[in-house]
C-alpha positions as CSV (number, residue, x, y, z in Angstrom):
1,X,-26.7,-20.1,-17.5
2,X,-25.6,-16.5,-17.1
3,X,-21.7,-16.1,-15.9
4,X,-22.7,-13.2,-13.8
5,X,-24.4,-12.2,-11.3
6,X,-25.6,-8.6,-12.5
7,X,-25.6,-4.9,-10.7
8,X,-27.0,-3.8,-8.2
9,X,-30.4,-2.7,-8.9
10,X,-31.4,1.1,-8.9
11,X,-27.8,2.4,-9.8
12,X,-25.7,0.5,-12.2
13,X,-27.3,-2.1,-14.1
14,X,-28.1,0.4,-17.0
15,X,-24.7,1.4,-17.5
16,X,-23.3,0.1,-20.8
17,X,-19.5,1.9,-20.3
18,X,-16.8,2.7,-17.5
19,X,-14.6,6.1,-17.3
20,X,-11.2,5.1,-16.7
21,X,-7.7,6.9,-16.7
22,X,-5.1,4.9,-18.3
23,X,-1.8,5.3,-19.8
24,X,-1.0,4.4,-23.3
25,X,2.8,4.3,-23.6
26,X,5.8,4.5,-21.5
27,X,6.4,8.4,-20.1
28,X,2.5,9.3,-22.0
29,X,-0.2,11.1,-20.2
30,X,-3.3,9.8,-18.2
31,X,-5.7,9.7,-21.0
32,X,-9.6,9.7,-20.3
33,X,-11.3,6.9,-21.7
34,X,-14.2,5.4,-21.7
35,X,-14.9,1.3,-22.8
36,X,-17.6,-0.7,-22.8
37,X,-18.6,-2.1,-19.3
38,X,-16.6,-5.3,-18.7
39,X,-18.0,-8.7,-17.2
40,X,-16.5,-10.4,-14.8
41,X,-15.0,-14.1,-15.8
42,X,-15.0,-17.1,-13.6
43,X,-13.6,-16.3,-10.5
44,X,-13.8,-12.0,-10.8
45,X,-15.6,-9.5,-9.1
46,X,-16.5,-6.3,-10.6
47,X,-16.1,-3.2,-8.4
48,X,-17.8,0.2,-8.6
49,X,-15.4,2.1,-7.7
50,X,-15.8,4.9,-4.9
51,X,-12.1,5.9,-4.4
52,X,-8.3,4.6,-5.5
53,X,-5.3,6.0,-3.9
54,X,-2.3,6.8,-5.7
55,X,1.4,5.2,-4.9
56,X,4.4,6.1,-5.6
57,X,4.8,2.3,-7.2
58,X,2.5,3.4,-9.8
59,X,5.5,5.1,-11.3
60,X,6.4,2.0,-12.7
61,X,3.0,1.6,-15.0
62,X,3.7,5.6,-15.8
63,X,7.2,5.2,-17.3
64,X,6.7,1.8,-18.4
65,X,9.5,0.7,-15.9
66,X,7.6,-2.6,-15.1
67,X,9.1,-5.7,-17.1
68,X,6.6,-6.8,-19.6
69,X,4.3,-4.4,-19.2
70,X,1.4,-4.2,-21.6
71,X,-0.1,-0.9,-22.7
72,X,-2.7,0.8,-22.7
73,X,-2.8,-0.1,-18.7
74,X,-5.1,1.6,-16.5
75,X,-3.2,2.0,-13.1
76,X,-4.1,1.6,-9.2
77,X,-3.9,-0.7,-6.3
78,X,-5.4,1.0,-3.3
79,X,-8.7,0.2,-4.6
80,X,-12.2,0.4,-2.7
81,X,-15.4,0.0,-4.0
82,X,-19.0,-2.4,-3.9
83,X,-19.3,-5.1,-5.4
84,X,-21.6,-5.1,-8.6
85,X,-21.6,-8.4,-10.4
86,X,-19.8,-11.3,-10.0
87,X,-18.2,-14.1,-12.4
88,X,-18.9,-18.3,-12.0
89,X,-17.4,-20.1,-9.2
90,X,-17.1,-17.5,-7.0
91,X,-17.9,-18.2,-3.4
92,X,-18.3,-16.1,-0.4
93,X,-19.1,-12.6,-1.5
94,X,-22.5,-11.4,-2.4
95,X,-23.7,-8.5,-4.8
96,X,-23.8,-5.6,-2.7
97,X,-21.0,-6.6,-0.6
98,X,-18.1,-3.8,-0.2
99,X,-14.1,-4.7,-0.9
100,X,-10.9,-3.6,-1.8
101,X,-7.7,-4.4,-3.7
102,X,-4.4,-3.7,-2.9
103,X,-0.8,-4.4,-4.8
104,X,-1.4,-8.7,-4.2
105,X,-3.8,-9.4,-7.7
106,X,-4.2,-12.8,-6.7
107,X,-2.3,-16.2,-6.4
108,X,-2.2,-19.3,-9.1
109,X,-2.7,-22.1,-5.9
110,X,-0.6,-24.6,-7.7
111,X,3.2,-23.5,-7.5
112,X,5.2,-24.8,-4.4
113,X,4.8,-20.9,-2.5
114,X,0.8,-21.5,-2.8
115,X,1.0,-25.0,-2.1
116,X,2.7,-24.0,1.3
117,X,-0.3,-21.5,1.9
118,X,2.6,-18.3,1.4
119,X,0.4,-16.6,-1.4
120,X,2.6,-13.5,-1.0
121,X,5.6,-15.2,-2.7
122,X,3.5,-17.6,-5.6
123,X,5.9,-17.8,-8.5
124,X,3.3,-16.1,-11.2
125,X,1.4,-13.6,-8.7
126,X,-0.8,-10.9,-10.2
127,X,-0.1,-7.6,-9.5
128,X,-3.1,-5.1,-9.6
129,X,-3.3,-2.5,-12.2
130,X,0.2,-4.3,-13.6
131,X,-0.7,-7.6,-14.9
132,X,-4.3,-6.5,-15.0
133,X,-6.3,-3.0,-14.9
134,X,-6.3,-1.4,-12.1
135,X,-8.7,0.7,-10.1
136,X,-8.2,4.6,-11.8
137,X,-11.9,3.7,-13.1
138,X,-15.6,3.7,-12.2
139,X,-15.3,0.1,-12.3
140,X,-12.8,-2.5,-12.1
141,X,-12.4,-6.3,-12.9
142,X,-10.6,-8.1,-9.7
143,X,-9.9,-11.8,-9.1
144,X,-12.2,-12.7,-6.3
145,X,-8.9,-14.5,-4.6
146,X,-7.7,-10.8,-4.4
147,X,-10.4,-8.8,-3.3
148,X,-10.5,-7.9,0.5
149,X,-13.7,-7.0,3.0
150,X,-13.8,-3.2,3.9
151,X,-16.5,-2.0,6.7
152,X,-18.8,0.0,5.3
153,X,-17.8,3.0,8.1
154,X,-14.8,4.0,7.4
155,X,-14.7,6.3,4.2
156,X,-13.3,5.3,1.2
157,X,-10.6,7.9,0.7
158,X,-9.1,6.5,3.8
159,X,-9.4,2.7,3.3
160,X,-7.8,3.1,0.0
161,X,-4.4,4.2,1.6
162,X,-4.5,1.0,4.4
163,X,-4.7,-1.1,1.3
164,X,-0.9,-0.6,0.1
165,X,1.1,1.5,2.3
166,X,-0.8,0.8,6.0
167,X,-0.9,-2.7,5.5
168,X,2.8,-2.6,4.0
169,X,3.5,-1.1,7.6
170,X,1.5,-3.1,9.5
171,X,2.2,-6.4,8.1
172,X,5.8,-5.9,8.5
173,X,5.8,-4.5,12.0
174,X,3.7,-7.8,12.9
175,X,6.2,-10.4,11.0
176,X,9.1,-9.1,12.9
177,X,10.4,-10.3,16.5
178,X,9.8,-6.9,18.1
179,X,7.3,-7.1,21.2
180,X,5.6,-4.7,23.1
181,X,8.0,-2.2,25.0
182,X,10.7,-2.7,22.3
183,X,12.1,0.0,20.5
184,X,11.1,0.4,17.0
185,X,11.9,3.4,14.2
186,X,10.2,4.9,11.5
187,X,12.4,6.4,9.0
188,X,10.6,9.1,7.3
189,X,7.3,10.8,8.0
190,X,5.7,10.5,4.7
191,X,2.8,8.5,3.2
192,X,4.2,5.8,4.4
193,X,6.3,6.7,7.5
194,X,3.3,8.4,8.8
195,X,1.2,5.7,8.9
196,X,4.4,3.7,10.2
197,X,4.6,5.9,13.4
198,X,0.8,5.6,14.4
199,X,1.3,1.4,14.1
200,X,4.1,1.2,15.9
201,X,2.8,3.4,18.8
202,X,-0.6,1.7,18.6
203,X,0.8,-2.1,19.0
204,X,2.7,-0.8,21.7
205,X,6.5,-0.5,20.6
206,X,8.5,2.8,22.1
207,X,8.4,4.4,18.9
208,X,11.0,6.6,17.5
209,X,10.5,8.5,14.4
210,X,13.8,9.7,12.3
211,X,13.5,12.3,9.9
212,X,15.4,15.7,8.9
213,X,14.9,18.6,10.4
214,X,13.5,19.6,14.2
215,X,10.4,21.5,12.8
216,X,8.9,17.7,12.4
217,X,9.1,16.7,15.8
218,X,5.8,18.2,16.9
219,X,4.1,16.3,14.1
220,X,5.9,12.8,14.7
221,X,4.6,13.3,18.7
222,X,0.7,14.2,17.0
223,X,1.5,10.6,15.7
224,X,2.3,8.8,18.4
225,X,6.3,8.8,18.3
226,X,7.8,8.9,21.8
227,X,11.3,9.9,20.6
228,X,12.2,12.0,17.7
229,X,15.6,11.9,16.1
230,X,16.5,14.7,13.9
231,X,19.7,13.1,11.3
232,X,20.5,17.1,10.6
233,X,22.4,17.5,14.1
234,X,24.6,14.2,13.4
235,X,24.1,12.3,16.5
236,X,21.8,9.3,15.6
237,X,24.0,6.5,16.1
238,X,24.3,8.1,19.9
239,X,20.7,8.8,20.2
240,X,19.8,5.7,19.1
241,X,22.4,3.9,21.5
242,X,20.9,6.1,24.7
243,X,17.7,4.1,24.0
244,X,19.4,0.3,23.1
245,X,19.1,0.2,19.7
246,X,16.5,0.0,18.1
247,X,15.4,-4.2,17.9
248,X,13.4,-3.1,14.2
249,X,13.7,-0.2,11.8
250,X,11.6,0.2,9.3
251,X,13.0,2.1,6.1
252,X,10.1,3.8,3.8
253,X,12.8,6.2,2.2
254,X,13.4,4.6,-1.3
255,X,17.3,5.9,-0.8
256,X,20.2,3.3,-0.6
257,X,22.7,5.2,1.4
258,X,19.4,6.7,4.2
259,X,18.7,2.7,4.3
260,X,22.3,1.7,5.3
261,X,22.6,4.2,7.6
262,X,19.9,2.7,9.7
263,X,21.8,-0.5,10.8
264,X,24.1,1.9,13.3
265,X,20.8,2.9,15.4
266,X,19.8,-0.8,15.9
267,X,20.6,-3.0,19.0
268,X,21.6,-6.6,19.1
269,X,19.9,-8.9,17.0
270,X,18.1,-5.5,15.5
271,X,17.0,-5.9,12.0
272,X,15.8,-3.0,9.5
273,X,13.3,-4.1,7.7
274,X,13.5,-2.8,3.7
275,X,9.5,-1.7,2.4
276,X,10.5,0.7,0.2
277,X,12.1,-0.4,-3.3
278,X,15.7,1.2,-3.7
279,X,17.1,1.4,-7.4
280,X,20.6,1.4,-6.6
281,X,22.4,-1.2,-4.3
282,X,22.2,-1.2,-0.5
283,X,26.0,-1.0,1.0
284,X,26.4,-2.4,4.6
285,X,29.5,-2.8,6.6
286,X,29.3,-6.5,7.1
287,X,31.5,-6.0,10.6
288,X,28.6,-4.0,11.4
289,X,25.9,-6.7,11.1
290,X,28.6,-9.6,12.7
291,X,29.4,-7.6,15.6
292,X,25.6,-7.4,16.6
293,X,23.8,-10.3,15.1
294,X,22.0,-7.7,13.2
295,X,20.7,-8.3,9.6
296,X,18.6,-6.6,6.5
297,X,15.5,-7.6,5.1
298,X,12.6,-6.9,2.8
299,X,9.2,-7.4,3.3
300,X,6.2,-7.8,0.7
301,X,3.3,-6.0,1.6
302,X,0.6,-8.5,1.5
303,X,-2.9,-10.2,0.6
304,X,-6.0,-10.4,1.1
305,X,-6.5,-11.5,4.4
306,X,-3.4,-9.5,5.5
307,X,-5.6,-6.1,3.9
308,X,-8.6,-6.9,6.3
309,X,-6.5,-7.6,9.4
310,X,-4.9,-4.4,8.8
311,X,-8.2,-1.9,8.4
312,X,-9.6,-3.8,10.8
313,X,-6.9,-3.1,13.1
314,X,-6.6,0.3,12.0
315,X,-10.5,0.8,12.8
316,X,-9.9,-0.5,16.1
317,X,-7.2,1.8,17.1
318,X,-8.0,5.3,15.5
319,X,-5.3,5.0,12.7
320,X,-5.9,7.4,9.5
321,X,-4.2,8.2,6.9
322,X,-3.6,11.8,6.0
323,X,-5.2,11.7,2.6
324,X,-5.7,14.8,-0.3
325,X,-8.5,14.3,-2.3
326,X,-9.3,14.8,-6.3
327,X,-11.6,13.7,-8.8
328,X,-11.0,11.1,-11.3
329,X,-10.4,13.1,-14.0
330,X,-7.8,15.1,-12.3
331,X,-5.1,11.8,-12.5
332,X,-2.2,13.7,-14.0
333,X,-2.5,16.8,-11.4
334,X,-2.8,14.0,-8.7
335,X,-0.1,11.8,-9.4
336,X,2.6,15.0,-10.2
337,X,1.4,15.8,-6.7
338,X,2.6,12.9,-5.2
339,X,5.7,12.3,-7.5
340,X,6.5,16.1,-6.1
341,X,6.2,15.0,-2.3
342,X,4.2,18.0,-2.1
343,X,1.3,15.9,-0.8
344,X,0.4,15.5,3.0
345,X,0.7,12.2,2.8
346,X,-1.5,10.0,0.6
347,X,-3.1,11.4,-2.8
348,X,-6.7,9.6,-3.6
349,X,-9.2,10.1,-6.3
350,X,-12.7,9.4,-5.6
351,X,-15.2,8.7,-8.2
352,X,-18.3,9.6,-6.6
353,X,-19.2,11.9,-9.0
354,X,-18.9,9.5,-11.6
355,X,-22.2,6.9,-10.0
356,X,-24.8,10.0,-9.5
């Protein structure tokens, strides 16, 4: 008995290789490659892919930051693409059937996080396009426990993004004890802050964006912001106490000192809420958090389930993210553009050109 299920008829099953962009050592280049097409094992999907976005995480695969790392790696976790064959054992998802694949690469089941149903935090976690190639290819090898059902509506070049970075924001905003009418800031309007801003404003939080410089505050209204707070003119602690404090800020600035300064805009029992890796040490003034019950936390983006919730959502209130588009083979110009910020706000590459 075959192991897979095999392509969809008409496009792919005569395809014998995949075009893929990987790295082969730390600091190296994207290379193009091509390899023969791989099968999915017991429990994997394959994916055509029609578009991956590029995040700023993928730095790590790039320098060879990641612990353990093992190279040649192909990067990408904002994966979205159709289903074209399918390993044994796999239940629920059908040749044809459209997914995607974010930065959760599947669970083991049997540690004590899994056990508890928290997949997010299982002890030997996969991380896509880490532990396992990732979606900078025409096709892609995913656990099925990973993958995650995209509507076949909403373009590829923008459900990418809502993989990693909107359902980062929108998992986070959800898990926190915020409710409607509460205030809740955004610090930074990038790729992820921007998407940040049209969450908060869409589940119904007064939403504040923070960022530098009052040239953005027309920009942070377009996205739903109802207050803007410019840190240049020194007065956010007092801006932020004419509203309450904020019960939640969310920090998407990967800067230590721009994180700790957030915990003097928040109200009592306000939290900031930490979903963008800092390098260096976060220093708060522990009279600070005393005085006002307030804390600092992290939060994981998410899995499966967590992916769908978000685009679904996302569909259902208008939210997109602001997305530049290039073609696979254009990696390294792609990635510098997003390692620059110069990119408004999410850098994808699509791979249509690659299936005909």
């Amino acid at each position: 008995m075959s192991l897979c299920v095999h392509a969809l008829a008409g496009y792919e099953g005569v395809m014998s290789t995949m075009i893929a962009m990987q790295v082969s050592r730390a600091g190296g280049p994207f290379e193009r490659v091509e390899r023969p097409m791989p099968e999915p094992g017991p429990g994997q999907l394959r994916l055509r892919v029609e578009a991956c976005g590029i995040c700023h995480s993928d730095m790590v695969v790039k320098q060879g930051f990641w612990p353990g790392l093992v190279f040649p790696r192909i990067p990408g976790h904002e994966v979205v693409g159709f289903i074209d064959a399918i390993g044994a054992g796999v239940h629920g998802w059908s040749v044809g059937d459209r997914a995607g694949v974010g930065w959760h690469g599947g669970q083991c089941f049997h540690c004590d996080p899994c056990r508890h149903g928290d997949f997010a935090m299982c002890g030997t976690g996969k991380i896509t396009g880490i532990s396992h190639d990732g979606g900078y290819a025409s096709h892609m090898i995913a656990p099925a426990a990973s993958a995650a059902r995209v509507p076949k509506e909403i373009p590829a070049a923008e459900a990418g993004p809502l993989l990693c970075a909107g359902l980062t924001m929108f998992n986070a905003l959800r898990h926190t004890a915020a409710r409607a009418g509460d205030v809740v800031a955004i610090q930074g309007i990038g790729g992820l802050g921007h998407l940040g801003v049209q969450f908060a404003a869409k589940m119904g939080f007064h939403t504040v964006a923070i960022s530098r410089g009052a040239d953005k505050e027309g920009f942070a209204r377009q996205l739903g912001a109802h207050t803007y707070v410019d840190t240049n003119d020194g007065r956010f602690e007092e801006q932020m106490r004419a509203l309450g404090g904020a019960k939640v800020a969310l920090a998407t600035a990967p800067n230590s000192d721009a994180i700790a300064s957030l915990v003097g805009g928040l109200g009592i029992d306000g939290q900031v809420v930490v979903v963008a890796a800092a390098m260096e040490p976060i220093k708060v003034n522990g009279l600070a958090l005393i005085n006002g019950r307030r804390s600092v936390k992290g939060w994981y983006s998410g899995v499966a389930t967590d992916a769908e919730e978000t685009i679904r959502f996302a569909v259902q209130a208008g939210i997109k993210p602001l997305v530049e588009t290039f073609p696979l083979e254009q990696a390294e110009a792609a990635y510098e553009r997003m390692m620059s910020n110069q990119a408004r706000f999410r850098v994808v590459l699509t791979m249509d050109h690659l299936h005909g």
